[in-house]
N, C-alpha and C positions, 0 to 999 in steps of 0.2 A: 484463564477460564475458556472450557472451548465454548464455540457458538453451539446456541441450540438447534438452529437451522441441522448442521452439520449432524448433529446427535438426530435430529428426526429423520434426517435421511437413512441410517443405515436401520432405525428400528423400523422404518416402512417398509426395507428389504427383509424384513421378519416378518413383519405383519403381512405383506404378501404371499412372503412364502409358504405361510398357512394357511390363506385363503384357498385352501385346494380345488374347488370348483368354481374357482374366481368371480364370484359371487359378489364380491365385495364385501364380505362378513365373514368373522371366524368364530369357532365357538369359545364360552367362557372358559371353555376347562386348560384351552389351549393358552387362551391372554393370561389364565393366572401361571401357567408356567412361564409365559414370556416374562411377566413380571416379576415374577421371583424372581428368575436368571436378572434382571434390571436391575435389583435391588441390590442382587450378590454383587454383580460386577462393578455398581457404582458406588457401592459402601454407604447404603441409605440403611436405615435401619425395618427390618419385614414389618409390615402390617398386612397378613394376612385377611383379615375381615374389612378392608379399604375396599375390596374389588367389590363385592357383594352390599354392602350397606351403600356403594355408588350406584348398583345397577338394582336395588332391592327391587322395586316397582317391573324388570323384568329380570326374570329370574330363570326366566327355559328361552332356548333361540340361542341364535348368536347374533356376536354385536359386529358393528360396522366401526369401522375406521374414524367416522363424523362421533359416534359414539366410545368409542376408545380414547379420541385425544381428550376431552376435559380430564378425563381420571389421569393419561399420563402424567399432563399439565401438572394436577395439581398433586398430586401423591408424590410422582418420580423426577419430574426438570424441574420442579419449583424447588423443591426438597437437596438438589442434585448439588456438591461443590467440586472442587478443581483437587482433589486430594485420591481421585479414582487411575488407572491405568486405561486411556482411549484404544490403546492398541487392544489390551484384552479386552475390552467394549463392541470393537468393532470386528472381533476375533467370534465371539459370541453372536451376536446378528449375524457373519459371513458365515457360521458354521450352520445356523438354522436355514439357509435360502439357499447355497452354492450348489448344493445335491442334486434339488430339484430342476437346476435348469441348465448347467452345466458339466458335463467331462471332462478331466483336464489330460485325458490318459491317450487321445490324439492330438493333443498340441503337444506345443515346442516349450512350453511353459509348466512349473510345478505349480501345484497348490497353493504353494507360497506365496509364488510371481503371482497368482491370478489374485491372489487373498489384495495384495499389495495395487493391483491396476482395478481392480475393485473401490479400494479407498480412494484410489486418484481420480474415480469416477464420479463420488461423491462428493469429492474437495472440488472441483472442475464444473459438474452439471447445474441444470438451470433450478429455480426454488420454486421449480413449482411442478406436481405431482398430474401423471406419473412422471416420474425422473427421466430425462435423459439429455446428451452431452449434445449440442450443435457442435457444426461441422469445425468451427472456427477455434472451437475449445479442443479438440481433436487431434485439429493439424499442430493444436499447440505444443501437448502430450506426447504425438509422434515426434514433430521436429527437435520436441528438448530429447526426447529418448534416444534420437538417429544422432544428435550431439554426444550425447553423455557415452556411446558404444563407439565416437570415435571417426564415424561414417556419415557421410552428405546427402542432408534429404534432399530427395526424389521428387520434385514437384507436376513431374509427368504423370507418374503413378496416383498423386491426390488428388488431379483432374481427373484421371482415370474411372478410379475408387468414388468420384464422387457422378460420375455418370452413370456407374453402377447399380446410384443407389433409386435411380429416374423420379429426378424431382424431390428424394426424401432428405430432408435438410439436418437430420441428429440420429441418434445410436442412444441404443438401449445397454445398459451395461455387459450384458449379458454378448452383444454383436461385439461390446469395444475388444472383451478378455478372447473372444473369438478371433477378431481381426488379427490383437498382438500376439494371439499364439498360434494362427496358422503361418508367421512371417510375412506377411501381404508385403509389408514395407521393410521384411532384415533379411531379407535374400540373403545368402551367404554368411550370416553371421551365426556360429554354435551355440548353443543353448546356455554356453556358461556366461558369454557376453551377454546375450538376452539379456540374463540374471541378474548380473552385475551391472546393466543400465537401468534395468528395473529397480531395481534396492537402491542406488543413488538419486532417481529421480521420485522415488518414493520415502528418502530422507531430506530431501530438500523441500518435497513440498508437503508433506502431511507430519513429518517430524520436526519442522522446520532446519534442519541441520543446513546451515549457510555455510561451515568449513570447517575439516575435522584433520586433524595428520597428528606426528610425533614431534613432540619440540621438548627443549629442557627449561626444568622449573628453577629458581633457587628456594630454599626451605627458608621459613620464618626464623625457625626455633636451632638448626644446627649450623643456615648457611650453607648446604650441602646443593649439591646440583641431581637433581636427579629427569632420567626421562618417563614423561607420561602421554599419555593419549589425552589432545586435546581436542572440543567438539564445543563447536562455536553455533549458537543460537541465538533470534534478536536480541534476547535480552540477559542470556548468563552465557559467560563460557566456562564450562564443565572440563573435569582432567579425569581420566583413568590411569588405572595401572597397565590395560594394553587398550587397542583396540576393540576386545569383545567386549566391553563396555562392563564387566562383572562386578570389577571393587572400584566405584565411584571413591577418588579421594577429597575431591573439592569442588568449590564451585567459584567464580567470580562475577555477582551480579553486577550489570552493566546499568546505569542510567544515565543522565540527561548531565551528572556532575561529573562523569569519568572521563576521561580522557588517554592516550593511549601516544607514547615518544621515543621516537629512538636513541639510544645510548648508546657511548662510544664502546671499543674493547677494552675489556680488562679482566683482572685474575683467568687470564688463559683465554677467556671466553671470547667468541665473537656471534656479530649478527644481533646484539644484543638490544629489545628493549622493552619496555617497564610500561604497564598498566595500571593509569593512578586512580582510586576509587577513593569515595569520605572517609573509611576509617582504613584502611591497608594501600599497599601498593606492592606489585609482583612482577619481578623481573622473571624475562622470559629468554631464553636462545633459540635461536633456528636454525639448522643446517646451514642455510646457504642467504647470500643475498637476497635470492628472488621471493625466497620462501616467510621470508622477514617481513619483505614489501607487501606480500600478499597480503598479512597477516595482520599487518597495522590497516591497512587500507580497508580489510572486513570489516575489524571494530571497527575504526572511525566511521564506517557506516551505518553501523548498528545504534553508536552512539548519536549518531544527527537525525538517525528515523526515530529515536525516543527521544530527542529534545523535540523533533516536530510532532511528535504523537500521533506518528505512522504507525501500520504494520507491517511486516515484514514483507520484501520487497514482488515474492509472486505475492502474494496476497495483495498489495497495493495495483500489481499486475492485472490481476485477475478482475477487481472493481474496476477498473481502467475498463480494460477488452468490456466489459459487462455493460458500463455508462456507454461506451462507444456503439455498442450494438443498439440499447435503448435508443439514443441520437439516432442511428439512421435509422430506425426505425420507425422513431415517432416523426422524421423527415419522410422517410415513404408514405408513410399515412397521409402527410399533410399535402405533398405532391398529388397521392392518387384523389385526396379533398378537394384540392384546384381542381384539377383535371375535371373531376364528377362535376366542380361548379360549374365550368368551362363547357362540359356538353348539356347539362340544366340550360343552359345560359344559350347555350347554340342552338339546342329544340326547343326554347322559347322564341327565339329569331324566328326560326324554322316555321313555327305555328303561326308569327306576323306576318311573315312574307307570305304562307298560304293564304292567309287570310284578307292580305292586301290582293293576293294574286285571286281569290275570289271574287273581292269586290270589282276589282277590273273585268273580269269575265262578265258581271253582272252588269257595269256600266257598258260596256263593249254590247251584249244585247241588248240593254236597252235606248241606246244608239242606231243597233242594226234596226230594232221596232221602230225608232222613230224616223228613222231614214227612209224604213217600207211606208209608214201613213205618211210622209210626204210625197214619196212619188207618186201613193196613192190619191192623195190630195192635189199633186197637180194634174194628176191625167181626168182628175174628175174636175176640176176649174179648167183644162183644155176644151172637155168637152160640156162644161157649161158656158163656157165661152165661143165655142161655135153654134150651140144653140143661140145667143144672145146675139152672136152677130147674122145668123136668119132671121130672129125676129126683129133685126135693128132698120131693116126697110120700115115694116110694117110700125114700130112705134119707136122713131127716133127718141121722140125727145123723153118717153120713158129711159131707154133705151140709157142715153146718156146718162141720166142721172143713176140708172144703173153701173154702169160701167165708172161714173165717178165713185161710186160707192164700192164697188168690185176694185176698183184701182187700190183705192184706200186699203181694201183688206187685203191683195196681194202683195202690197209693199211691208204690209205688217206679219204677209208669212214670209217674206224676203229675208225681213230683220230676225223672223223667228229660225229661218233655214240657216243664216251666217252664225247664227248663236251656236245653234249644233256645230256647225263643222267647225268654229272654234273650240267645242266642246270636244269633239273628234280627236283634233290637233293633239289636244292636252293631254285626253286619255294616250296618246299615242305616245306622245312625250315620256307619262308615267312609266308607263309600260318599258321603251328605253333607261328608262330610270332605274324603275327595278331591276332591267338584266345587271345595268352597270352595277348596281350594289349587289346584287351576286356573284359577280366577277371580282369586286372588291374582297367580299366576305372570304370567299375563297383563295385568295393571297393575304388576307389577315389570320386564315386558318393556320396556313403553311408559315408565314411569320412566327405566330406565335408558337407551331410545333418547332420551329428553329430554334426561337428564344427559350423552349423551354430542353431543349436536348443543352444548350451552351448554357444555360442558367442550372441542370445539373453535372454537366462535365467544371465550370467553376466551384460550384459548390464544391464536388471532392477535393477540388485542386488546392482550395481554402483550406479546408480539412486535414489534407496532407502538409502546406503550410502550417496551418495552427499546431499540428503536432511536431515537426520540426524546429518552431518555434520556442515549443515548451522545455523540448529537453534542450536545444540552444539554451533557455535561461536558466535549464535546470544546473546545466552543466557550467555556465558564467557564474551562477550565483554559488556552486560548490567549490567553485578556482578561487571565487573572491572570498571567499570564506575561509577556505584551509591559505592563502597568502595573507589576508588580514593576522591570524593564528601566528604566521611565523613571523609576518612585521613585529605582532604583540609579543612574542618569546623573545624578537631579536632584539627589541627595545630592552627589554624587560632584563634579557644577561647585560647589555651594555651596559645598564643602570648599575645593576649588580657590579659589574667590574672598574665603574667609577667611584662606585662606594667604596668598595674591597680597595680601592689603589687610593683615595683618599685615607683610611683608615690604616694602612702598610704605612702611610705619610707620618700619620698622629703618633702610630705607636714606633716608629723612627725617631721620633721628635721625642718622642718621652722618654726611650731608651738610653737615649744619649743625653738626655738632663739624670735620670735615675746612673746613667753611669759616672756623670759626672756628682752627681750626688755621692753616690757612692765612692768616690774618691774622694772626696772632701771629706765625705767621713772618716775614712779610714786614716786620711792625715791628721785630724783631731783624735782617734782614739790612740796612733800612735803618739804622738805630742801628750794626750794624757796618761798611756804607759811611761812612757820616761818620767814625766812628773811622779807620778806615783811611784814608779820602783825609787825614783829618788829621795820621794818622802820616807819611802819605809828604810831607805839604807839609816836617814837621817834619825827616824825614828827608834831604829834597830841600838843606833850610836847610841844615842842618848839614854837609853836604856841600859845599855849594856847585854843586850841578849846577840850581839853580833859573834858566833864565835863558830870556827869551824868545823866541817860535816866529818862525824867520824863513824865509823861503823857502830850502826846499833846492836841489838839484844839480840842474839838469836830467839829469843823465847817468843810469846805470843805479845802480840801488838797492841800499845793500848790507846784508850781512845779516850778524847778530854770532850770539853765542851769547844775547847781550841782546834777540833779535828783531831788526827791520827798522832801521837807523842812523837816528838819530834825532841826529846829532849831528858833526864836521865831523871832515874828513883831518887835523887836526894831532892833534884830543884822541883819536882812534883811534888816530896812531902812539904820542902820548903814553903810552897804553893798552899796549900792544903792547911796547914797552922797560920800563915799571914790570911786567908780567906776567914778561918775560923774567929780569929783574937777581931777579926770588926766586926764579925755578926754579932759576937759577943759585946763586944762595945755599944753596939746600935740596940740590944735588946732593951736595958733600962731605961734607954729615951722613948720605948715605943711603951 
């Protein structure tokens, strides 16, 4: 069953395509031809009055996309099963949109190829609207394509092509069929190589075809060997009669109980071996060794992706690349999250250190104010103190107790003036303080911009670990699997051939008692021939019927109750009246 994701993708390249003044709305008359064409192609059955009794309420206008999918939803993907042809699906969708936004009559590429790198734009890009492919999904398409034609991607050119694109990180379908048919990246390659990596990498990944060649079958019903075209898929492999795929003969579905072993040569044949399913099993030949090995090594992998209940292996690929992207991505978020907390965090510093650096400015003045009313203060106690010592002629002993009482309050602004410049001291101190913790902050900045460059240079290094890692086990746990298998087969014929050669033993053993039985017999039935021909010589005597063989009757031959007459017309009638005279005897007793 295809995805519906995939099915919504190419009818939005319909649905665009008729958005002609890209409005975002198409008219109704246009959605009911696209739907009919949906219904034909997917073998739903018409309901033409569906479109209209959904939109009854409007009935003039056109509808938007938000309002076209409920009706698709439920009239055509709910409705939709796995018995439609996708290629003619998506032949129909490419045939309503290609017109309008492409030429293919200056590229290097036909109609076909572009039909074809179209769908792998679809199978390839992100699920979410409008469509289009990141760079990563891209380079993936190119490099499997620059494989498939034989020739080595160009990683100069991708840097290139992506500076090109200043800063734009994806491709619209329409730039990819552009790209791969102006040859950006197949320099030198003709147009029929193009074609022919196109068609391969567009049966690998939208038809799923994993391996397709010529091999010989053997028939069920005659035994016969014949060749056909085989095209291996996750889950069946299919035979033709050639390559063009026209008279499908068969098919061998693959699951989770099939298994797939090589056999030795025989009846001529080599290269040989056999795919065992629940109810059949089909021996196979392949040209050659290599082709053989390929061959068993696909299925078995076919087979172990449907005992895990994978799918097939781009497709497994592709969720990979897609989780991978999400991870770093939802990792850049959470990085660029620190970081935003990280300067939160520093302009809230920022606003304390102002704000401590205020209050010091404010204790700094009001230090400087009270530094000025003290000197102000002593010059006016100078100069009430030379007043006091002019009038200390004239009124000592006031005088004194003056000056006792002035002593008193000078020493108490004494202890008031130490208080400030201890106060002074301190702000001073502060002030030291604060530079030093700006000079700190500022090598904690750079610390932690270190920490955080080398906290993500390990991150990927983990990353690339953890991925190394995976296929490391993926690839232990596929050795210890397929060696466990043949531990378990090598057990398994040993067993077998100690049974087979215990049983060779028994039926040894019984041959030779049945032989010797059989001789034993044969010396009793001879010993009871002799007996017996001796009885009957005896009995022959005593009768008197012992008498010489002499040529019979020519005439017809007659036959007794005794078997065939062995003896003449008179002893037969003789016979015949002694037989008679005791029936007659025995009748009046009965």
């Amino acid at each position: 069953m295809w995805r519906r994701e995939e099915l919504l993708k190419s009818i939005w390249h319909a649905f665009t395509a008729l958005d002609v003044d890209r409005s975002g709305k198409v008219s109704k008359s246009q959605l009911k031809v696209l739907s009919h064409n949906l219904y034909t192609v997917m073998k739903i059955p018409h309901d033409p009055v569906a479109l209209e009794e959904h939109f009854k309420d409007n009935n003039e206008g056109p509808v938007s996309n938000q309002g076209y999918m409920p009706y698709l939803k439920e009239f055509i993907l709910d409705k939709a099963q796995d018995n439609f042809d996708v290629l003619e699906f998506n032949t129909m969708c490419w045939t309503l949109c290609y017109k309008k936004y492409i030429n293919v009559s200056p590229l290097l590429i036909s109609n076909d190829d572009a039909f074809k790198v179209w769908c792998i734009f679809n199978f390839l890009s992100e699920d979410t609207y409008p469509l289009v492919i990141v760079t990563e999904e891209m380079e993936y398409f190119l490099q499997k394509l620059m494989e498939t034609m034989g020739s080595s991607w160009n990683k100069e050119k991708s840097e290139e092509f992506k500076l090109q694109l200043n800063g734009k990180n994806s491709l619209s379908t329409w730039e990819l069929i552009q790209l791969v048919g102006m040859g950006y990246f197949s320099k030198g390659l003709n147009r029929q190589t193009l074609s022919m990596g196109i068609g391969e990498v567009f049966q690998e990944l939208i038809l799923d075809v994993l391996k397709q060649g010529y091999l010989m079958k053997k028939g069920h019903g005659r035994k016969n060997w014949t060749e056909r075209w085989f095209v291996l898929r996750p889950n069946a492999v299919s035979y033709f009669t050639s390559e063009a795929l026209g008279d499908k003969k068969g098919e061998i579905a693959l699951s989770r109980d099939c298994s797939v072993e090589s056999l030795p040569d025989k009846e001529g044949r080599k290269c040989l071996f056999i795919i065992k399913c629940t109810d059949k099993s089909f021996e196979i030949s392949a040209s050659d060794k290599k082709k053989k090995q390929e061959w068993i090594q696909a299925i078995q992998a076919c087979v172990q992706q449907l005992r895990l209940g994978l799918l097939s292996s781009h497709r497994e690929a592709r969720l990979r690349r897609r989780e991978l992207r999400q991870r770093q991505h939802s990792q850049h978020e959470e990085i660029t999250e620190r970081m935003n907390q990280l300067l939160a965090a520093n302009e809230r510093k920022q606003m304390q250190l102002e704000f401590m650096r205020k209050k010091l400015d404010e204790a700094s003045a009001k230090a400087a104010t009270e530094e000025q009313r003290r000197k102000q203060t002593q010059a006016d106690l100078q100069d009430r103190f030379t007043l006091d010592l002019e009038k200390e002629k004239m009124a000592r002993e006031q005088m004194e107790q003056l000056v006792a009482q002035k002593s008193s309050e000078v020493e108490q602004y004494l202890q008031r003036v130490r208080e400030l410049e201890e106060l002074y001291h301190s702000l001073e101190e502060a002030l030291e303080n604060e530079r030093q913790a700006k000079q700190d902050e500022e090598a904690m900045h750079q610390l932690q911009s270190r920490l955080l460059e080398e906290e993500v240079g390990k991150r990927a290094e983990l990353e690339l670990l953890e991925l190394l890692h995976l296929q490391q086990q993926r690839t232990i746990s596929q050795a210890t699997a397929e060696k466990q298998e043949l531990q378990a087969e090598h057990r398994a014929k040993e067993e077998a051939l100690q049974a087979a050669a215990l049983q060779l033993q028994s039926l040894e053993r019984e041959r030779m008692g049945a032989l010797e039985q059989y001789q034993e017999v044969a010396k009793r039935l001879e010993r009871a021939a002799n007996k017996t021909k001796s009885w009957k010589d005896k009995v022959t005597k005593h009768e008197g019927m012992l008498r010489l063989i002499q040529p019979g009757d020519k005439g017809p031959q007659r036959v007794t109750n005794w078997g065939p007459a062995s003896f003449t017309d008179a002893e037969l009638e003789f016979r015949k009246k002694l037989w008679q005279e005791r029936k007659n005897q025995n009748d009046p007793s009965e």
